[in-house]
ZAMARGU-4260 file (C-alpha; in steps of 0.2 Angstrom, whole numbers, plus 5000, padded with zeros to 4 digits):
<rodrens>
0) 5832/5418/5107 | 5825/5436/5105 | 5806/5431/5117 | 5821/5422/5130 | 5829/5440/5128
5) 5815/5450/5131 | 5809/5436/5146 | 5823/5440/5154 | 5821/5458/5153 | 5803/5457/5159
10) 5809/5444/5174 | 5822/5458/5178 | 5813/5473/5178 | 5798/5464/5190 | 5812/5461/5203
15) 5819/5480/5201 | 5802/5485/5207 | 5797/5471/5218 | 5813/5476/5228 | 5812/5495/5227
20) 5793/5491/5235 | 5802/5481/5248 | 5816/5496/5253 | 5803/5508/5252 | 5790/5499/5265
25) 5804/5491/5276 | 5819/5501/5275 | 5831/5485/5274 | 5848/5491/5265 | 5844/5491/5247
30) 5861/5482/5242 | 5854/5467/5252 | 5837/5467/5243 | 5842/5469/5228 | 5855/5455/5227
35) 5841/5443/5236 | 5829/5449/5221 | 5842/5444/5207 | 5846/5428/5217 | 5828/5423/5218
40) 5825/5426/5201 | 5840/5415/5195 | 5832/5400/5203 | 5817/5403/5197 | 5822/5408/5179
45) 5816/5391/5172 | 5798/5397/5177 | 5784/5405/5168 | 5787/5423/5161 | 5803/5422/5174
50) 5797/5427/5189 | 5796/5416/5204 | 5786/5401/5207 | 5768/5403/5214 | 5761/5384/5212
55) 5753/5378/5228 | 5763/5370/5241 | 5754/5355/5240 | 5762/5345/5255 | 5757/5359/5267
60) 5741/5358/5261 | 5738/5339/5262 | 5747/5342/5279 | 5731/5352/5284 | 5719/5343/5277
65) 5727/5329/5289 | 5730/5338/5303 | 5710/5344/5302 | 5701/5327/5303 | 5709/5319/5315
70) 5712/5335/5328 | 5712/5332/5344 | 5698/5343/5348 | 5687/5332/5335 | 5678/5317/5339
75) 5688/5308/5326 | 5701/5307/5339 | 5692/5298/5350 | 5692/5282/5339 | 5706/5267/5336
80) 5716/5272/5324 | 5722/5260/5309 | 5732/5267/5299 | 5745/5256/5298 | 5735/5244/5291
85) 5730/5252/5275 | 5737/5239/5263 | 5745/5248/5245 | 5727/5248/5237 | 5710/5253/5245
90) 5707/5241/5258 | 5713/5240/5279 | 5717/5222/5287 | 5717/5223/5304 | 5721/5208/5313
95) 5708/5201/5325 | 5713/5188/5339 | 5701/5175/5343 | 5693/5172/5359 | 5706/5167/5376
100) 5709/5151/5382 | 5697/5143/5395 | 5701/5145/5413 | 5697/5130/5425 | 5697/5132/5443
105) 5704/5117/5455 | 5705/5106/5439 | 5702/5088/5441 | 5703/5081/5423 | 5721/5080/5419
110) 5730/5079/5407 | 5720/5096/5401 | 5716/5096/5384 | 5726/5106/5374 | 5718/5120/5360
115) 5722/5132/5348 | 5716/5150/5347 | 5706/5155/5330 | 5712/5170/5325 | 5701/5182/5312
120) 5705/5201/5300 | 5695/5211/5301 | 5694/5222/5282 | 5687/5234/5277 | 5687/5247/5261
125) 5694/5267/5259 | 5680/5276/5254 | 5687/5289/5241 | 5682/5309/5243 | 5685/5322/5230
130) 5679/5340/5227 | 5675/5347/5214 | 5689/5355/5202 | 5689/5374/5208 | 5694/5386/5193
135) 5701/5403/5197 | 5704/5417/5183 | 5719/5423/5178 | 5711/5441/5182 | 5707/5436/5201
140) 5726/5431/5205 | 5730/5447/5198 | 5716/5461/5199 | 5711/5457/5216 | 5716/5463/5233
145) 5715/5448/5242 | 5723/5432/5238 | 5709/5423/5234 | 5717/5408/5228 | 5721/5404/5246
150) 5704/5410/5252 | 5695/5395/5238 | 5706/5382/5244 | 5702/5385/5263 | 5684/5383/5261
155) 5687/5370/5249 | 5697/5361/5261 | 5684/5365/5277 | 5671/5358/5264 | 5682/5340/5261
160) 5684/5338/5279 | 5665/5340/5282 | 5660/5327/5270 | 5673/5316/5278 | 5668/5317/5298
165) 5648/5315/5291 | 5654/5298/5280 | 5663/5291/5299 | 5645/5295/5308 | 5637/5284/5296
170) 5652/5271/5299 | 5650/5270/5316 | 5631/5270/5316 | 5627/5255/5325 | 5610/5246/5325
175) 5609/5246/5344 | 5599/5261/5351 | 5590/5269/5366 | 5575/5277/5362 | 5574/5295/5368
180) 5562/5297/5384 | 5561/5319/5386 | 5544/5328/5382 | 5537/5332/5365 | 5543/5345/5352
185) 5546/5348/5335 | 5556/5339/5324 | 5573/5350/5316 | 5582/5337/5305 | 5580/5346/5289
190) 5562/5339/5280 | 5559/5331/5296 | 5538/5337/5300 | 5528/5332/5315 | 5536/5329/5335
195) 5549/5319/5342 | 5554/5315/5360 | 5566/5325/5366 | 5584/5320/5375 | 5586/5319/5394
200) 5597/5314/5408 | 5590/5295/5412 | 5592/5292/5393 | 5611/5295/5395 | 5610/5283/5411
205) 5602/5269/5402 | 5616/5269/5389 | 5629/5270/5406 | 5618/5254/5411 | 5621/5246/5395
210) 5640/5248/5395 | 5641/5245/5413 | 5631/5228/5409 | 5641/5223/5395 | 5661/5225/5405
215) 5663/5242/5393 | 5680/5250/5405 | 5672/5267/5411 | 5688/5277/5404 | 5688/5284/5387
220) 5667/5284/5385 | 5660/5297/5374 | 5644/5303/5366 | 5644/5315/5353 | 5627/5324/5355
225) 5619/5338/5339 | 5617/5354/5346 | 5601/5354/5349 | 5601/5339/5360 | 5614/5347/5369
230) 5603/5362/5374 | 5588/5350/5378 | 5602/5341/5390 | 5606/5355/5398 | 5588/5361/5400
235) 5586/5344/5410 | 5601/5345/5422 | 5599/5353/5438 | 5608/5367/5445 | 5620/5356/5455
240) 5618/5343/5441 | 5623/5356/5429 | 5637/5362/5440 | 5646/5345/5440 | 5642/5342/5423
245) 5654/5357/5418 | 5667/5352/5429 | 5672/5340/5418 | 5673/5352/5402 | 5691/5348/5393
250) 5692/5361/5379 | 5709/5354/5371 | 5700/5338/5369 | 5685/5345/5362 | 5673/5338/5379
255) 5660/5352/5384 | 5657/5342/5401 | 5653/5323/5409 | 5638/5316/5414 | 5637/5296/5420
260) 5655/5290/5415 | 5652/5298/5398 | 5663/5313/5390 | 5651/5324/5380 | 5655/5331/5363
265) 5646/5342/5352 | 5644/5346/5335 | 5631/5353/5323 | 5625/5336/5317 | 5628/5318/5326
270) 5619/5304/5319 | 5604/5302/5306 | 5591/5286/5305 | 5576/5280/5296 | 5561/5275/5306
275) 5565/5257/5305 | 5580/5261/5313 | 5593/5262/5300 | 5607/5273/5297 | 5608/5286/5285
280) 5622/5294/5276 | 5619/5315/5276 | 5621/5314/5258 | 5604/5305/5256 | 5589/5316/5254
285) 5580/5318/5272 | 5562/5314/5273 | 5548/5318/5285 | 5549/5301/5295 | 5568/5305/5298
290) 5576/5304/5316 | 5591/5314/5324 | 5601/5301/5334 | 5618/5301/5348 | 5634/5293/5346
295) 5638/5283/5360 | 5655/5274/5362 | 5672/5269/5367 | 5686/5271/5359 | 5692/5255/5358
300) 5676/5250/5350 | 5677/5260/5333 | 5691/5261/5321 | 5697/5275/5306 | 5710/5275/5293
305) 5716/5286/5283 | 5724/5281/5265 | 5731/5293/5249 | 5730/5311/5252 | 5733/5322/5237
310) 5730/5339/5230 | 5731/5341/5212 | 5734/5361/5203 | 5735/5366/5186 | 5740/5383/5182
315) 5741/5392/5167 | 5728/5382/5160 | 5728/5387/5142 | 5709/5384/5138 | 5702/5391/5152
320) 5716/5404/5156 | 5715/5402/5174 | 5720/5390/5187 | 5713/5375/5192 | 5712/5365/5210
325) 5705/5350/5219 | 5709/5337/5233 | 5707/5318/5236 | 5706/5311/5251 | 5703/5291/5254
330) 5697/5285/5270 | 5685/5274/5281 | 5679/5267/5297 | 5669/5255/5304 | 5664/5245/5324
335) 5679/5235/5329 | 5669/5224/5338 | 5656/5211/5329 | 5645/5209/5345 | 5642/5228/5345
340) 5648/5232/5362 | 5654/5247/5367 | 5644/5255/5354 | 5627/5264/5355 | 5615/5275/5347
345) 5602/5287/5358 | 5588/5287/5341 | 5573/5302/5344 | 5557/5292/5347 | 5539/5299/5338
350) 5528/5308/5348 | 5511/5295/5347
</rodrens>
């Protein structure tokens, strides 16, 4: 009865000066302040020590972690979205109809012979992403001037929604690749040593041939380039090439210009292979032989789903006298189509 007493005391007194702050810096009527002050406090009088609440709004945060992966100024976007078809565990059906019926022109046979349509699902598995349990000290939420509690979990979350966009790049990494044709220079994937062909303008039209060839509609084609294909791209463009390139730059969508049907994105990395060209995850270890590779595709031709997202706290924790933080997010991707069409890669090619 006598530590309720004296927590009620304590809880009062923090409002007395938290209030007399607030009249002071603002000049709203005191009355008014104050009687907020008590009424905050008698909401929050089941909390810790009396004062008012500080846990994490956890659904604004996994709002943003949300809202960050799949912006629309991200190449995430640009993708089908299967959401809806996450069942109540880890995995994503997606129905898949079969192939139309056939179409006979000035048919003679008759009665036509009836058929039936095989349909198919197309599953896939959530891959589950977690960082690593952030601790903050009781002394930081309280010594320091900043909060850095909110600072951690920014970069926290920016970090989660990193490893994320890498994991779809390896998802969507088909086998199917142009080799790059541009002039010789050093290679720049991280322990990549020796030269690679560099990226230019007919490499781009190649894959506009392919998707031409194969009845891949011309709306909604992208190609997400790393940024130093990018500059090599530009490098290659003429003045009036480079002119009309930019005319097509849509900044709310995340395009920095169109060349050959294709909207181009960039980011910092694109696409990773082996020499034997297969597809590597940017978690593995890079090696001297590796190849920095273009995303080429339409949007109808990849697919992403998002599962559980969750952000888990901790505070008060009485063994490490601090706080305690992470996030979980599930999610996965993969080509919609099993004959690959629609989807590309533009692969670096070693300098003989």
């Amino acid at each position: 009865m006598r530590k309720k007493f004296f927590a009620g005391v304590t809880a009062l007194l923090f409002n007395v000066l938290v209030c007399s702050v607030l009249v002071t810096a603002t000049g709203f009527n005191a009355c008014a302040v104050y009687g907020a002050g008590a009424l905050l406090g008698a909401l929050g009088a089941g909390l810790p020590q009396g004062a008012l609440g500080m846990a994490i709004q956890k659904e604004i945060w996994m709002n943003h972690i949300i809202e960050g992966l799949f912006a629309d100024n991200g190449f995430l976007s640009k993708a089908y979205s299967a959401d809806m078809f996450v069942d109540a565990g880890r995995t994503v059906h997606i129905p898949n109809a079969g192939t139309p019926s056939n179409t006979v022109k000035n048919r003679v046979t008759k009665p036509a012979t009836a058929g039936t349509r095989t349909d198919s699902e197309l599953t896939f598995d959530l891959d589950e992403f977690t960082t690593d349990p952030i601790y903050i000290p009781h002394a930081d939420t309280v010594e320091l001037s900043y909060n850095k509690r909110e600072s951690v979990l920014k970069m926290d979350k920016a970090s989660l929604q990193e490893a994320v966009s890498n994991a779809f790049l390896f998802y969507w990494s088909p086998t199917a690749a142009i080799p790059t044709s541009g002039t010789g220079a050093a290679a720049y994937l991280p322990s990549a040593t020796g030269s690679r062909l560099g990226l230019r303008k007919e490499d781009i039209l190649a894959a506009m041939t392919k998707f031409n060839s194969d009845d891949v509609p011309q709306e909604n084609r992208y190609i997400l380039l790393d940024a130093v294909m990018y500059s090599r791209l530009l490098a290659d463009l003429t003045a009036n090439e480079s002119q009309a390139f930019h005319a097509g730059v849509n900044t709310a969508s995340g395009v920095v210009g169109k060349l050959f049907t294709f909207n181009i994105m960039v980011r910092s990395r694109a696409l990773r292979y082996a020499t034997a060209g297969t597809a590597k995850e940017w978690s593995a270890a890079g090696v001297a032989t590796d190849n920095a590779g273009a995303l080429v595709w339409h949007v109808d031709s990849v697919c992403r789903a998002l599962g559980e997202v969750k952000a888990f706290e901790k505070e008060g924790d009485p063994m490490w006298y601090g706080d305690i933080y992470s996030f979980l997010v599930r999610a996965g991707g993969r080509p919609m189509r099993a004959d690959g069409k629609g989807l590309l890669a533009i692969v670096q090619s070693a300098v003989s």
